[in-house]
C-alpha positions as CSV (number, residue, x, y, z in Angstrom):
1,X,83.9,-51.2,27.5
2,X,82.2,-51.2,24.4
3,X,81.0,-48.0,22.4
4,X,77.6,-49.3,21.6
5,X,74.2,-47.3,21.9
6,X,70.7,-47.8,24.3
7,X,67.3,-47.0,22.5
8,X,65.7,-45.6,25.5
9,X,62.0,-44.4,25.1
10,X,61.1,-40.7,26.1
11,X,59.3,-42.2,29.2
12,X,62.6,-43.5,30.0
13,X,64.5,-40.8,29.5
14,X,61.9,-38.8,31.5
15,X,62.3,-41.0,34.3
16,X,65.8,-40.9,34.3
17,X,65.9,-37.2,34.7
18,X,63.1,-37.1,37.3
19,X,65.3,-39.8,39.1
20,X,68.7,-37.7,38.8
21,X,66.5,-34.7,40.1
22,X,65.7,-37.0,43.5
23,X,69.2,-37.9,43.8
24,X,70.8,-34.6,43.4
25,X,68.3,-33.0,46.0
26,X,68.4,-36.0,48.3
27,X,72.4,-36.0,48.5
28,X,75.3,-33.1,49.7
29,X,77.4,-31.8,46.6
30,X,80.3,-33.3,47.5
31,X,78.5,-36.9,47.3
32,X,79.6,-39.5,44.9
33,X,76.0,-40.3,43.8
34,X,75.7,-36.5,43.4
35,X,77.9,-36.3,41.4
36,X,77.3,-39.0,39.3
37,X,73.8,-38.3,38.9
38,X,74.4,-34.2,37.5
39,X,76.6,-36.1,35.1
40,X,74.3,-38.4,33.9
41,X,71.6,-35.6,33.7
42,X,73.3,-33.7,32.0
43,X,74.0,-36.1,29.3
44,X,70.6,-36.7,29.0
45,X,69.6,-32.9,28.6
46,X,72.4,-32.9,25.8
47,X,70.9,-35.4,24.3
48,X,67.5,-34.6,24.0
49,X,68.9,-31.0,22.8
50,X,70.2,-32.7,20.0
51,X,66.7,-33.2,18.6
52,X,63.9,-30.3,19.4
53,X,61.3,-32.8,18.3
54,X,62.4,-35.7,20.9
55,X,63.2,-32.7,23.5
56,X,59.5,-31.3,23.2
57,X,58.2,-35.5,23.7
58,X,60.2,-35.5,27.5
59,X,59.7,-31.8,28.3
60,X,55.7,-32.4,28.1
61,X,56.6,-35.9,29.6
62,X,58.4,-34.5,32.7
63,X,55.3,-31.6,33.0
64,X,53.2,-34.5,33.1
65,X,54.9,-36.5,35.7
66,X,55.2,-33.5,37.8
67,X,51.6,-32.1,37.8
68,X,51.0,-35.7,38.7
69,X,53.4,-35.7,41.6
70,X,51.6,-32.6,43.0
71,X,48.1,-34.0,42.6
72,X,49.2,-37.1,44.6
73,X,51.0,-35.2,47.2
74,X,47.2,-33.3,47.9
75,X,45.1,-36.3,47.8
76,X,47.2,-37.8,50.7
């Protein structure tokens, strides 16, 4: 396996989190996919840590995505 990097954008790292949330809630803690997915979170969350300016893109990114969520969920 080699070392080499992904340029993701912050949408994509936004989604990714948002996606790890779903799994984490959706599965027991014991699950494999659980487990994998607080992993990969975390990762990510270290990552955009690393740089406060790319951190601030996906924070208002995921704010976004979730106001959204909640304004869809009352339309329906």
């Amino acid at each position: 396996m080699s070392n080499e990097r992904i340029r993701l954008s912050d949408n994509d790292v936004a989604d990714t989190i948002l996606l790890c949330k779903f799994v984490i809630e959706g599965t027991g803690a014991n699950h494999e996919c659980n487990v994998m997915a607080r992993l990969l979170m975390k990762r990510f969350i270290q990552h955009c840590e690393s740089s406060s300016e790319r951190g601030a893109r996906v924070s208002e990114l995921l704010e976004y995505d979730t106001s959204r969520t909640k304004l869809d969920s009352l339309m329906t």
